[in-house]
C-alpha positions as CSV (number, residue, x, y, z in Angstrom):
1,X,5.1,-17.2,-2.0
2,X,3.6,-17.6,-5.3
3,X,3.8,-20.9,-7.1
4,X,7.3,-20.9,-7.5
5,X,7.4,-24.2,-6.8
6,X,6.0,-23.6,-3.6
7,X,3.2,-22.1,-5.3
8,X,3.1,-19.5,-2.8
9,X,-0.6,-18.0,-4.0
10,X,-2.3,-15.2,-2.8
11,X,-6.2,-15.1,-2.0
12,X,-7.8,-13.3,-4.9
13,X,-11.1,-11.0,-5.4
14,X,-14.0,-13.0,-6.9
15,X,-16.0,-9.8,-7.6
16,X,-18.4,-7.9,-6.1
17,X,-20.2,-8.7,-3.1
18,X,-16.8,-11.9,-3.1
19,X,-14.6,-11.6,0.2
20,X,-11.1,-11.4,-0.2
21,X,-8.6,-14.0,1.1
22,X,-5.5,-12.8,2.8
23,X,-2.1,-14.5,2.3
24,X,-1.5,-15.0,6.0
25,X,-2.6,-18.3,8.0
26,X,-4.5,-16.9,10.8
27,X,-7.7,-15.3,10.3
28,X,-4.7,3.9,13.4
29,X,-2.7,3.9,10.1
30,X,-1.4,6.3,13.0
31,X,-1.2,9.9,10.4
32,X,2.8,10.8,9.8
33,X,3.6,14.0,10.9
34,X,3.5,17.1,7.6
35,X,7.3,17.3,8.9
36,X,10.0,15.0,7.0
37,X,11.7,12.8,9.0
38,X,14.9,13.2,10.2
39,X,16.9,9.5,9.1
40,X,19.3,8.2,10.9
41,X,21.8,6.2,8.9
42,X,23.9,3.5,9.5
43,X,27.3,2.2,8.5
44,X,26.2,-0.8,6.3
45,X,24.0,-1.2,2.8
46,X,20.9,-2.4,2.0
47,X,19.0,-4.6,-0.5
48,X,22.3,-6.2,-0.9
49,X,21.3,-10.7,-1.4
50,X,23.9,-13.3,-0.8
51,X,24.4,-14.6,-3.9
52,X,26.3,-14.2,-7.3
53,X,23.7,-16.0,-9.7
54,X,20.4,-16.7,-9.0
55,X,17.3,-19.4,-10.5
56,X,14.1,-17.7,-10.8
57,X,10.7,-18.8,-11.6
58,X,10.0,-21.5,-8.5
59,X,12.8,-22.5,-6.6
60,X,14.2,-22.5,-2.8
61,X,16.4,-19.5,-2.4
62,X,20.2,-19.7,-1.6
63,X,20.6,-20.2,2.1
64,X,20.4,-16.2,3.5
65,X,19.7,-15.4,-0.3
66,X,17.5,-12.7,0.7
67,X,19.1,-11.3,4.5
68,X,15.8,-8.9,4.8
69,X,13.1,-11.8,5.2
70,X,11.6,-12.1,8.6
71,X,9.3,-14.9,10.0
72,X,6.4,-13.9,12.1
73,X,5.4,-16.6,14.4
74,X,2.4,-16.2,17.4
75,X,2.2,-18.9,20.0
76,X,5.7,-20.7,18.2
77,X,2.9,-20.8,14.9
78,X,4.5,-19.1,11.7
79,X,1.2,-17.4,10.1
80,X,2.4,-13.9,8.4
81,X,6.4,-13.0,6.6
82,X,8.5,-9.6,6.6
83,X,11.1,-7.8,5.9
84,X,13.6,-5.8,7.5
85,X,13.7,-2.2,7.0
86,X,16.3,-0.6,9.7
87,X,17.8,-2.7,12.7
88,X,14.7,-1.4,14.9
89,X,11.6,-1.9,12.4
90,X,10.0,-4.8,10.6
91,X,7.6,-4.2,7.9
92,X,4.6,-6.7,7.1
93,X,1.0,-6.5,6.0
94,X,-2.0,-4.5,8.3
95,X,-3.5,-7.9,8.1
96,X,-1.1,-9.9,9.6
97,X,-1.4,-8.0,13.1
98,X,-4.6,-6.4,13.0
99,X,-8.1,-8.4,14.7
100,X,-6.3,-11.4,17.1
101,X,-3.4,-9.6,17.6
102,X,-4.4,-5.5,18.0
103,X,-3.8,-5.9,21.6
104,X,-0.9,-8.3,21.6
105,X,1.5,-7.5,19.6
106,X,4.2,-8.9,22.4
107,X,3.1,-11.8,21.6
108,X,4.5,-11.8,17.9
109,X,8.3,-13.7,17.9
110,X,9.6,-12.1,14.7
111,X,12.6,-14.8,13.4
112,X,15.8,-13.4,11.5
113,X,18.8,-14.9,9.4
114,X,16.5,-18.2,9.0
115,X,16.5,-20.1,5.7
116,X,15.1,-23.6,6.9
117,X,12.4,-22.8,9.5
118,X,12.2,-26.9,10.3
119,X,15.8,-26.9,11.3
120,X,15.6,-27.0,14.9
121,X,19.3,-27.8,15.5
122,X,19.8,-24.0,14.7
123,X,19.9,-21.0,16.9
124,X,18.3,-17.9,14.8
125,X,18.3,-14.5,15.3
126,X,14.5,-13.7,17.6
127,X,12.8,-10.8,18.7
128,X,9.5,-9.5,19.9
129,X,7.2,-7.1,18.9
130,X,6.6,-3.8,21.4
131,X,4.5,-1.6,19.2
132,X,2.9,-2.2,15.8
133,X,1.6,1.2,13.4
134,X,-1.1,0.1,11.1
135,X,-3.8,2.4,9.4
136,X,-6.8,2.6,7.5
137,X,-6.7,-1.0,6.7
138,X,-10.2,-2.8,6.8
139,X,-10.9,-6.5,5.8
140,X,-13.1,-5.5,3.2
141,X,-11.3,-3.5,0.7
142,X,-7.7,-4.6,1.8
143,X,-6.6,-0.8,0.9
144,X,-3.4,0.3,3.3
145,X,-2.6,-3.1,4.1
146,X,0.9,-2.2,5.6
147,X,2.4,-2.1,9.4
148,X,5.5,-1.5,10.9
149,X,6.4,-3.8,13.7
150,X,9.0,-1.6,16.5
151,X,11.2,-4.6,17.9
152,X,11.9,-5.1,21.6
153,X,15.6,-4.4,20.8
154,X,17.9,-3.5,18.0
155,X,19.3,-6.1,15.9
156,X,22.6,-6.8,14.9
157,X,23.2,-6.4,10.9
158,X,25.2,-8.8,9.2
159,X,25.7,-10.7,6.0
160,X,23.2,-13.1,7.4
161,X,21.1,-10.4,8.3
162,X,20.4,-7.1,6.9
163,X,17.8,-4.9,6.0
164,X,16.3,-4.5,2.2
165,X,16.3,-1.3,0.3
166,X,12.9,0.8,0.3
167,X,12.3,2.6,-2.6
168,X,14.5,5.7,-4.2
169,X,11.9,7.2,-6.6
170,X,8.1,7.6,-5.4
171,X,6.9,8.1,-8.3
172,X,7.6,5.0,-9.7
173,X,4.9,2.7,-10.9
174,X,7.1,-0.3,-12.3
175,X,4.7,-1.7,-14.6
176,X,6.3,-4.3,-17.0
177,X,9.0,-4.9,-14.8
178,X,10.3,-8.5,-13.4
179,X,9.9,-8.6,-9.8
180,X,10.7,-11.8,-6.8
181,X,8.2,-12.7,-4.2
182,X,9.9,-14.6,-1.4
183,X,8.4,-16.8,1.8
184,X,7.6,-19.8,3.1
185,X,4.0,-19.9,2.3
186,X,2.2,-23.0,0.8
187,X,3.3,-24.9,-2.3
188,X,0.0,-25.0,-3.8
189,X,-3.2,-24.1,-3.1
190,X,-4.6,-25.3,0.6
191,X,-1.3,-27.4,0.6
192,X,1.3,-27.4,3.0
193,X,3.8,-24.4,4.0
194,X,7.6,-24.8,3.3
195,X,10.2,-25.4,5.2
196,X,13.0,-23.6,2.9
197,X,12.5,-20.1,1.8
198,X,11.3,-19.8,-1.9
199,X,11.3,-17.5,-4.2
200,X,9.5,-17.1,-7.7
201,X,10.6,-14.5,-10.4
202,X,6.7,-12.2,-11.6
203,X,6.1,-9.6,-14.0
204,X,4.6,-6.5,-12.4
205,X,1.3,-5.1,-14.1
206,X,0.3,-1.5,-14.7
207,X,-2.9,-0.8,-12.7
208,X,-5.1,-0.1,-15.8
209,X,-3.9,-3.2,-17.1
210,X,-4.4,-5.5,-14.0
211,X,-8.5,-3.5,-14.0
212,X,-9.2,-4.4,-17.7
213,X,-7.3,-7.8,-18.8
214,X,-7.6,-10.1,-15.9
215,X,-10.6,-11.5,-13.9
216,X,-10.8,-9.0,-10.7
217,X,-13.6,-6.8,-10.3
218,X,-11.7,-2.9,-11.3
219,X,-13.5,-1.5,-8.6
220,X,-11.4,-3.5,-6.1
221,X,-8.0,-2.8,-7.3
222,X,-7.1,0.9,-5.6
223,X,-3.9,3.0,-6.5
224,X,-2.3,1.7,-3.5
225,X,-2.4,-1.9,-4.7
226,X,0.2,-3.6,-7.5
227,X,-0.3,-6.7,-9.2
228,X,2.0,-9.2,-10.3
229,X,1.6,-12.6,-12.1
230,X,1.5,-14.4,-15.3
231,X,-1.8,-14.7,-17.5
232,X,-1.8,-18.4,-16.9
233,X,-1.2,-18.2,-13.4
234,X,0.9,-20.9,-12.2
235,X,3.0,-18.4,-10.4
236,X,2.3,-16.7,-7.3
237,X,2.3,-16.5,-3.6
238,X,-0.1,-18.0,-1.3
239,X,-1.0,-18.9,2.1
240,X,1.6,-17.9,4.4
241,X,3.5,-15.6,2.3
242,X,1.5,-12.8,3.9
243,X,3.4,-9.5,4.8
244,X,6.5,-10.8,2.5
245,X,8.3,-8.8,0.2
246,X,7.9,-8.0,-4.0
247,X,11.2,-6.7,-4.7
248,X,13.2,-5.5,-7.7
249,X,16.5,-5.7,-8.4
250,X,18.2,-2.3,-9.3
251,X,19.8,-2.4,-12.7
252,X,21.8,0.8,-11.5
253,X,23.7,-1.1,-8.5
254,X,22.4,-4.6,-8.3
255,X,20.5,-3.7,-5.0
256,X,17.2,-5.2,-4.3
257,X,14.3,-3.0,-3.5
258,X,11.3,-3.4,-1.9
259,X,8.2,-2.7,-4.1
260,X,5.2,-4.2,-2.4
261,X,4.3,-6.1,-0.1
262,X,2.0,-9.8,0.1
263,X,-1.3,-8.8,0.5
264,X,-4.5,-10.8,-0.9
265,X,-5.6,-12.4,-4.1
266,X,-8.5,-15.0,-5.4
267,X,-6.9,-18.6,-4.5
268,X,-3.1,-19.0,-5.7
269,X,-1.8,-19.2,-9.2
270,X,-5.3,-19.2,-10.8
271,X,-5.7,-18.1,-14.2
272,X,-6.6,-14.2,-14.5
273,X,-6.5,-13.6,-11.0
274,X,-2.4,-12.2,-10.0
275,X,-1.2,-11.6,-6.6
276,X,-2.1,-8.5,-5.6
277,X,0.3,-6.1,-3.3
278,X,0.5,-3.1,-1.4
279,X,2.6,-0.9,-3.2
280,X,5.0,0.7,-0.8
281,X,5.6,4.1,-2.7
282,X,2.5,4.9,-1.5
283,X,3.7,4.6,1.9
284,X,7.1,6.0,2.2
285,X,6.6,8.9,3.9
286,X,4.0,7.3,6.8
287,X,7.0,4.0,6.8
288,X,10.2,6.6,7.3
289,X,7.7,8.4,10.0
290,X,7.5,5.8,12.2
291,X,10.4,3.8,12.0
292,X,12.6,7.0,12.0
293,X,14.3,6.0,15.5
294,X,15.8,2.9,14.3
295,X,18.9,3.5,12.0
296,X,18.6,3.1,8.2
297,X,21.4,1.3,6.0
298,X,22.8,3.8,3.2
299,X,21.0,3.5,0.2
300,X,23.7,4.6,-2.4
């Protein structure tokens, strides 16, 4: 997460020539068919959180707050976050399965309904990965840094668990808009992960602003990135927030949508250097493609 207090930080671009730093712990985008999915829908809502009033700007989340966010765990170790989309399909970051974990993806335990990961006295919602879709993704330029994770079996949607909205309009570009990061990622730069979820309240950036007013080389900020932070940093995700969710609430019906996704950034919560996403309208078509079997919560 971003430095909500858990200054959940991304790792940011230096410049050029600079490696980028991922947000997760450890170190065949397959092409969507021209024909539109056919969506199955379900008999439940999305993007709906478990809460009447919420605190923003660094603090742990209600318990279930947000019934979309998945833990990613390999070998029992939480490295990457999620989010529901449908009760069949995850979606995370390229990064957080591609390299180690190309060839096993069964061995990713994806964790639902959890709010205190530490609390071992509690039986959570599990479920393994059988297939993972990524794409063009390449640990250089961090473009199409998505995946969607197929589980081993379908999951059962409740108020504790239930999948977040993607978005209506793909057009949309959000700039100047207050968004929420969410995950358990570390408190503060090379600190230590947390054990409740977090969440931190960011304004979203237009592109040309996020290339010309903060401290990231322009060349390494594509059209299917989105960046969100504050000027002075101080907010942000970081290490471990990975694959997590930038979502929006809808004015129109109070529904949280999904507007990016954890990526990369330089450190966490530096000054000029804001989290930078994947922006997910860029992926709708390719997401709906390959999650298309699993069965999508009405979105009105």
């Amino acid at each position: 997460m971003w430095i909500f207090f858990i200054i959940i930080t991304l790792p940011h671009v230096l410049g050029v020539g600079d490696s980028k730093e991922s947000r997760s712990l450890l170190p065949i985008f397959q092409r969507a068919s021209t024909k539109p999915p056919e969506i199955r829908k379900c008999d439940c809502s999305c993007g709906e959180a478990n809460v009447a009033t919420r605190i923003v700007g660094g603090e742990e989340t209600d318990i279930n707050e947000f019934p979309w966010m998945v833990r990613l765990s390999y070998f029992n170790r939480f490295y990457c976050g999620g989010m529901l989309i449908n009760d069949r399909y995850v979606l995370t970051a390229a990064h957080c399965v591609r390299g180690l974990f190309r060839f096993m993806w069964f061995m990713i335990k994806v964790t639902l309904g959890e709010h205190d990961r530490c609390d071992k006295t509690r039986k959570p919602e599990t479920r393994f990965v059988i297939r993972a879709f990524t794409g063009d993704f390449n640990y250089v330029s961090f473009d199409h840094d998505v995946a969607v994770l197929r589980l081993n079996a379908q999951v059962p949607l409740t108020d504790k668990i239930r999948p977040i909205c993607l978005p209506k309009d793909p057009e949309a570009m959000y700039g100047g808009m207050r968004a929420i990061a969410t995950g358990w990622g570390s408190l503060k730069e090379d600190g230590k992960l947390s054990c409740v979820l977090q969440e931190v309240e960011v304004p979203v950036m237009s592109n040309d602003d996020c290339k010309a007013n903060t401290s990231y080389n322009p060349k390494t900020i594509t059209d299917n990135m989105l960046c969100a932070g504050y000027d002075k940093g101080k907010k942000d995700s970081c290490q471990g927030d990975s694959g997590g969710p930038l979502m929006r609430e809808r004015p129109e019906d109070n529904r949280f949508e999904l507007i990016g996704i954890v990526s990369w950034g330089n450190g966490c919560a530096r000054p000029g250097f804001p989290g930078v996403y994947t922006r997910v309208t860029k992926y709708l078509k390719w997401i709906k493609e390959n999650s298309k079997d699993g069965c999508f919560c009405n979105q009105d």
